[in-house]
Biopython code that builds the backbone (N, CA, C, O; Angstrom):
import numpy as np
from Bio.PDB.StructureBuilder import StructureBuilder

atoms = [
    (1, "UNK", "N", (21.542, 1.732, 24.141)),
    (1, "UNK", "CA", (21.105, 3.111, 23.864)),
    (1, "UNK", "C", (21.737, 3.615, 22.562)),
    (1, "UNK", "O", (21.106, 4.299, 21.757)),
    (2, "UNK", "N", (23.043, 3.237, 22.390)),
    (2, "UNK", "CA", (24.038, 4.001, 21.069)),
    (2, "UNK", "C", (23.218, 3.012, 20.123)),
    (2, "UNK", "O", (23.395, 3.421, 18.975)),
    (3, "UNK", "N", (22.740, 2.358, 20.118)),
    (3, "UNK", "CA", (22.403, 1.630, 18.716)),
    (3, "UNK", "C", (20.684, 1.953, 18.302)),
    (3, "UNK", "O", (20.277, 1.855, 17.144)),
    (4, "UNK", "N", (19.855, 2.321, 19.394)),
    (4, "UNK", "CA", (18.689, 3.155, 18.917)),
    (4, "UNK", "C", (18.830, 4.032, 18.628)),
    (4, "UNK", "O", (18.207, 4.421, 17.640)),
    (5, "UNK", "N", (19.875, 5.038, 19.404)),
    (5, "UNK", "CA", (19.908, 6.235, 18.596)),
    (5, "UNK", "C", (20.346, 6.034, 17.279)),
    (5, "UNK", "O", (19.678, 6.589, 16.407)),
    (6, "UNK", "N", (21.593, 5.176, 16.835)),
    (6, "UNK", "CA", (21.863, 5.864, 15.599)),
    (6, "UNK", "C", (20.874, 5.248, 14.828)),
    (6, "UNK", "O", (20.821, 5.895, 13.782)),
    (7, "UNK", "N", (19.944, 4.203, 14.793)),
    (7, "UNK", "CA", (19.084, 3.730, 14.397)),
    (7, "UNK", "C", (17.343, 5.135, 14.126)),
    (7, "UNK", "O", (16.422, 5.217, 13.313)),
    (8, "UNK", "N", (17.585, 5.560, 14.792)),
    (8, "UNK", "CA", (16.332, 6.715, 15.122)),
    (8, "UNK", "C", (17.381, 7.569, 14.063)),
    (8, "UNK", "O", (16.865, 7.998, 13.031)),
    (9, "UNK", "N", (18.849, 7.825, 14.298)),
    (9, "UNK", "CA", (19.063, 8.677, 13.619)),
    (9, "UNK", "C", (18.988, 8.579, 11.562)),
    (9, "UNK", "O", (18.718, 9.346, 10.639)),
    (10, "UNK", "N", (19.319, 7.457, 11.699)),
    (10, "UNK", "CA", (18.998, 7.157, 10.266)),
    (10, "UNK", "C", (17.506, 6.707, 9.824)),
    (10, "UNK", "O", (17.234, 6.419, 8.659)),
    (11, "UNK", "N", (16.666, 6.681, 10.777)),
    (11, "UNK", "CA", (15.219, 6.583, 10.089)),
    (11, "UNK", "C", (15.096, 8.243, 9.500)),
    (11, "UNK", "O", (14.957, 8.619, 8.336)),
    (12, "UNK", "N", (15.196, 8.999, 10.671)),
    (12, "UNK", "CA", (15.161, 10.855, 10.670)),
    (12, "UNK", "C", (15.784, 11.064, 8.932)),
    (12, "UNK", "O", (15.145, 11.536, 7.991)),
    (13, "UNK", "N", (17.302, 10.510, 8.918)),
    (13, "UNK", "CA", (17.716, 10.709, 7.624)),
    (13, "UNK", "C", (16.868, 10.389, 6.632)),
    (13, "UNK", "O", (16.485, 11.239, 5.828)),
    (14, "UNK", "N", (16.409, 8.871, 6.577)),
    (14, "UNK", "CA", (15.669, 8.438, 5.909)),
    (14, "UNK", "C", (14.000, 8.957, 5.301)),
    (14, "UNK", "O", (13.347, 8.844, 4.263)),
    (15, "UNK", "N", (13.854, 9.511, 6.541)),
    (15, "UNK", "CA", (12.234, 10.443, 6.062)),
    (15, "UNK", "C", (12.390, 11.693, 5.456)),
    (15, "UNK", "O", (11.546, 12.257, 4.758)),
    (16, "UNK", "N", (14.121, 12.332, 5.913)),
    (16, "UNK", "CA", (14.294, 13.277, 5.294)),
    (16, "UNK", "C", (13.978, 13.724, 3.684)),
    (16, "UNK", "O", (13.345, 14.561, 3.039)),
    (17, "UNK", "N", (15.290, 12.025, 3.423)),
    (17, "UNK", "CA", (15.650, 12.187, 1.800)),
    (17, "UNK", "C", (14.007, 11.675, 1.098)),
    (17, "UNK", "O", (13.756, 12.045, -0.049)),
    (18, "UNK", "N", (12.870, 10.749, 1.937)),
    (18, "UNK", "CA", (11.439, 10.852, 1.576)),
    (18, "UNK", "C", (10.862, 12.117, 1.087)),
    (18, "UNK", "O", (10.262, 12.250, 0.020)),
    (19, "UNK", "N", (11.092, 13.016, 1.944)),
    (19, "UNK", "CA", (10.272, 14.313, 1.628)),
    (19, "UNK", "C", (11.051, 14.989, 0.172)),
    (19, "UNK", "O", (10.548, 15.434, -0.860)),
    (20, "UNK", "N", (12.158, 14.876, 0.504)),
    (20, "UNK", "CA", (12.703, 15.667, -0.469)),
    (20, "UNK", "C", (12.463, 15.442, -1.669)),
    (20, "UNK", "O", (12.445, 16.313, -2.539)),
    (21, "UNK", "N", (12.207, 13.986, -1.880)),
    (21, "UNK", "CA", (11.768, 13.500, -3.049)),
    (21, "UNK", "C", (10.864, 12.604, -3.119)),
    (21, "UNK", "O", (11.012, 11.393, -3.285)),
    (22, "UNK", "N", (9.412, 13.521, -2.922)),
    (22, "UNK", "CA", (8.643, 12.862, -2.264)),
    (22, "UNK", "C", (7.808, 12.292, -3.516)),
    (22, "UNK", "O", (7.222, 11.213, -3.434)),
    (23, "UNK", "N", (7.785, 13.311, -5.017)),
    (23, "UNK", "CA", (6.995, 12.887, -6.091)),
    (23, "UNK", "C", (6.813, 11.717, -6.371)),
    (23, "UNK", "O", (5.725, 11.160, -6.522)),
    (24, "UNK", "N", (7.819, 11.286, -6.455)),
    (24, "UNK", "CA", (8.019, 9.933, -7.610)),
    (24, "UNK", "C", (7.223, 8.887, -6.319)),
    (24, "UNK", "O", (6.376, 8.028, -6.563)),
    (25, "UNK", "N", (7.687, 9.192, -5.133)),
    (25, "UNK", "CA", (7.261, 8.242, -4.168)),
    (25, "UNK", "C", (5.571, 7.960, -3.760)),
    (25, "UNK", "O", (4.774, 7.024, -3.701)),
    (26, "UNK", "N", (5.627, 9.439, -3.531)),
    (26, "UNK", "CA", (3.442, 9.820, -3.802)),
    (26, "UNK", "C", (3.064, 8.977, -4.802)),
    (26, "UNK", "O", (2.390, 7.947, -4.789)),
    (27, "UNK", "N", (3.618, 9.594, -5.690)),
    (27, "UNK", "CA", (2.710, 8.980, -7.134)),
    (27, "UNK", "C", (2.430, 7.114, -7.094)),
    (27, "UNK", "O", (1.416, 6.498, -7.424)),
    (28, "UNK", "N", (4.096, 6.451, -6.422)),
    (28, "UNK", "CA", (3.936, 5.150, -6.493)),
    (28, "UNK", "C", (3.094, 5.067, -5.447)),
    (28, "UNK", "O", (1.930, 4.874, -5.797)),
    (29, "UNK", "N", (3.218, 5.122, -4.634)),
    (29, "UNK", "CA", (2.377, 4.688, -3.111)),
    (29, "UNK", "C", (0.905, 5.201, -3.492)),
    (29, "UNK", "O", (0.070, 4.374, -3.126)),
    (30, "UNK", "N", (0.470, 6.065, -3.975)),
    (30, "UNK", "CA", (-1.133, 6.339, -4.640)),
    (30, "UNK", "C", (-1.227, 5.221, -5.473)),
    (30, "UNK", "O", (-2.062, 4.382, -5.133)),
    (31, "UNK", "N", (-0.506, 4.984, -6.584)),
    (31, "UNK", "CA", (-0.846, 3.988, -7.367)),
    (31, "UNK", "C", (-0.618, 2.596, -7.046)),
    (31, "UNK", "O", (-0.748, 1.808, -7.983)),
    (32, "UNK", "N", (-0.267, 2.082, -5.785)),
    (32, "UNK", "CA", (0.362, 0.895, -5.503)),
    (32, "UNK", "C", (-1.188, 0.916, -4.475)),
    (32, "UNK", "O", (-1.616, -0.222, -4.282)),
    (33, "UNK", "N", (-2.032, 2.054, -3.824)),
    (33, "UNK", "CA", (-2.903, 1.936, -3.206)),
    (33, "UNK", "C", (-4.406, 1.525, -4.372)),
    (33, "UNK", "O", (-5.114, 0.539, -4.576)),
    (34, "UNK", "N", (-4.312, 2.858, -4.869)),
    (34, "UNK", "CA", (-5.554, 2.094, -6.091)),
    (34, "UNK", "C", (-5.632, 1.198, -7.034)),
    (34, "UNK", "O", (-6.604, 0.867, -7.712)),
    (35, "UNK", "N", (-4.175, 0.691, -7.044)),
    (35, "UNK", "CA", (-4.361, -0.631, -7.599)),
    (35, "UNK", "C", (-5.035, -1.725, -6.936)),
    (35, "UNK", "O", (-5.673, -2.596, -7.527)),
    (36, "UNK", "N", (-4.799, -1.612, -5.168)),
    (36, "UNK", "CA", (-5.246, -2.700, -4.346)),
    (36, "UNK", "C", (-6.617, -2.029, -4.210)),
    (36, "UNK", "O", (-7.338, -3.010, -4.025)),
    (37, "UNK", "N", (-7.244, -1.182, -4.194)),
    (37, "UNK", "CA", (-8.122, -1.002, -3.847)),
    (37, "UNK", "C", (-9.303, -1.590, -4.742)),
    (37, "UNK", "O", (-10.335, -2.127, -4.340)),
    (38, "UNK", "N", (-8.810, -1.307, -6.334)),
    (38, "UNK", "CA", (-9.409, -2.226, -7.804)),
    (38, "UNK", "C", (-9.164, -3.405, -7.404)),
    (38, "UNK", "O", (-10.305, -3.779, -7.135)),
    (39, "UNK", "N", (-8.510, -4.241, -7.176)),
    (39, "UNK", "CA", (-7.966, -5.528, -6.900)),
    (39, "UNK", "C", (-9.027, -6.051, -5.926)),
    (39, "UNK", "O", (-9.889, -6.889, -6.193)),
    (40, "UNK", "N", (-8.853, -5.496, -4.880)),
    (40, "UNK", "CA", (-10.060, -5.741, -3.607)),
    (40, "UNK", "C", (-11.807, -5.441, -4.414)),
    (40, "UNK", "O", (-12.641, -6.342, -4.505)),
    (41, "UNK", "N", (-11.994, -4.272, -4.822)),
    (41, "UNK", "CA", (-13.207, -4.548, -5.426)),
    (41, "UNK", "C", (-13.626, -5.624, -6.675)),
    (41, "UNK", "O", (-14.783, -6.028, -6.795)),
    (42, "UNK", "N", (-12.552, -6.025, -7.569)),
    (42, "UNK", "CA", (-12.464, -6.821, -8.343)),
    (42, "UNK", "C", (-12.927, -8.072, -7.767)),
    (42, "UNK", "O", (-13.934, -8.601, -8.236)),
    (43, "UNK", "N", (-12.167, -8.709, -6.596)),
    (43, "UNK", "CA", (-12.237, -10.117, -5.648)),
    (43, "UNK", "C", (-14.034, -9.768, -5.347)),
    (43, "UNK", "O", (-14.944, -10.583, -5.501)),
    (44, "UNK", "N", (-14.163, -8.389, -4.907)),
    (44, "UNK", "CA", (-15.537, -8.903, -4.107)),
    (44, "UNK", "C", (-16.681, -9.202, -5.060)),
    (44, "UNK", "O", (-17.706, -9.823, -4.776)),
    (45, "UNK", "N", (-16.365, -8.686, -6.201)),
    (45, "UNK", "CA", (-17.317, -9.136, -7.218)),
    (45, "UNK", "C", (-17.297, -10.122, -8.181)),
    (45, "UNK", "O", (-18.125, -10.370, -9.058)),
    (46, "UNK", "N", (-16.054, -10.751, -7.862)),
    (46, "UNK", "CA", (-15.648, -12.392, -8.200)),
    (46, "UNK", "C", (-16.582, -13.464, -7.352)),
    (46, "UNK", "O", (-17.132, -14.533, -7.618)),
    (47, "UNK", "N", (-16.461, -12.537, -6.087)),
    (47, "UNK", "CA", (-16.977, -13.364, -4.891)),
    (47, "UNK", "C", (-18.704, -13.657, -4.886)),
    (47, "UNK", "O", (-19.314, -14.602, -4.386)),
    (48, "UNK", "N", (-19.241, -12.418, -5.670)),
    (48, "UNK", "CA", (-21.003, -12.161, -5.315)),
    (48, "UNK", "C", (-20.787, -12.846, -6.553)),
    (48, "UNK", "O", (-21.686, -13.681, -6.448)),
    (49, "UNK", "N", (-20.187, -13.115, -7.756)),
    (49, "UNK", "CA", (-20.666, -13.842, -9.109)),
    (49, "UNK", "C", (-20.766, -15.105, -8.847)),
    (49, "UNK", "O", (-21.715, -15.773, -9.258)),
    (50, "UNK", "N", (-19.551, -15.719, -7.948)),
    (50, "UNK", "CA", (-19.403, -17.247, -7.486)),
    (50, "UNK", "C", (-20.258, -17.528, -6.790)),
    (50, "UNK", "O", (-20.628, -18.701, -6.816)),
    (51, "UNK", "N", (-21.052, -16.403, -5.713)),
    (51, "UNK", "CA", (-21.700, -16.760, -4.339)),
    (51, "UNK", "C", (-23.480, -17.020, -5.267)),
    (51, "UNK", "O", (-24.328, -17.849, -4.937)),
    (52, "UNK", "N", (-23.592, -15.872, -6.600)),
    (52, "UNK", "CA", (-25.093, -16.129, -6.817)),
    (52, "UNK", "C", (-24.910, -17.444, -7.854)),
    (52, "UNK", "O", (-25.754, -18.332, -7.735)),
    (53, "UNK", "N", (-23.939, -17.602, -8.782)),
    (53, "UNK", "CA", (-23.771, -18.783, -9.497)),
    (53, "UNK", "C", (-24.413, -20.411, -8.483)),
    (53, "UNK", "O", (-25.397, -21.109, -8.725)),
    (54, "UNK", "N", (-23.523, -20.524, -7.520)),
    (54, "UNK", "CA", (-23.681, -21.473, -6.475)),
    (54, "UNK", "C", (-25.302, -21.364, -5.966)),
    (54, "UNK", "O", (-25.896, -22.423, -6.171)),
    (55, "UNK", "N", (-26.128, -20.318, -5.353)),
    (55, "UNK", "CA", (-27.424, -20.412, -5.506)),
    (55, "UNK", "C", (-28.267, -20.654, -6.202)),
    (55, "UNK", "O", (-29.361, -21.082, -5.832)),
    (56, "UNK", "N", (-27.748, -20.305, -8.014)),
    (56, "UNK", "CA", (-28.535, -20.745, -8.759)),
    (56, "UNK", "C", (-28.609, -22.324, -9.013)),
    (56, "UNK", "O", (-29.564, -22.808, -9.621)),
    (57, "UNK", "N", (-27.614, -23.062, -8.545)),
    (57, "UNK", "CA", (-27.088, -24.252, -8.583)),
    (57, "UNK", "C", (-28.426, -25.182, -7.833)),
    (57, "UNK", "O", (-28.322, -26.398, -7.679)),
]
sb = StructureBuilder()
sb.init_structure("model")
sb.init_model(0)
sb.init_chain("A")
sb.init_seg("    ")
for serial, (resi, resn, name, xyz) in enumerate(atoms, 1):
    if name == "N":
        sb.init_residue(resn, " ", resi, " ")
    sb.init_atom(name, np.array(xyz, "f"), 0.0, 1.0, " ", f" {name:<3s}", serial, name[0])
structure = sb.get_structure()
């Protein structure tokens, strides 16, 4: 039990000092998302160039 709590207690800390400084963190986590999200649309249209290339084959 003493070791979840202090474990729960330092996540609590941990989301704290998140919010507090939440800018810099938003900004990465937005940009760490639309990067994958370009990345993922990038692959799928790697994928339809390879997939009609191979039909034209």
């Amino acid at each position: 039990m003493r070791g979840t709590r202090r474990k729960h207690v330092w996540s609590e800390s941990s989301m704290r000092t998140y919010t507090t400084t939440s800018s810099p963190y938003q900004i990465m986590l937005q940009h760490l998302s639309f990067s994958f999200k370009s990345i993922s649309f990038f692959f799928k249209l790697n994928v339809m160039v390879l997939v009609s290339a191979n039909n034209n084959e």
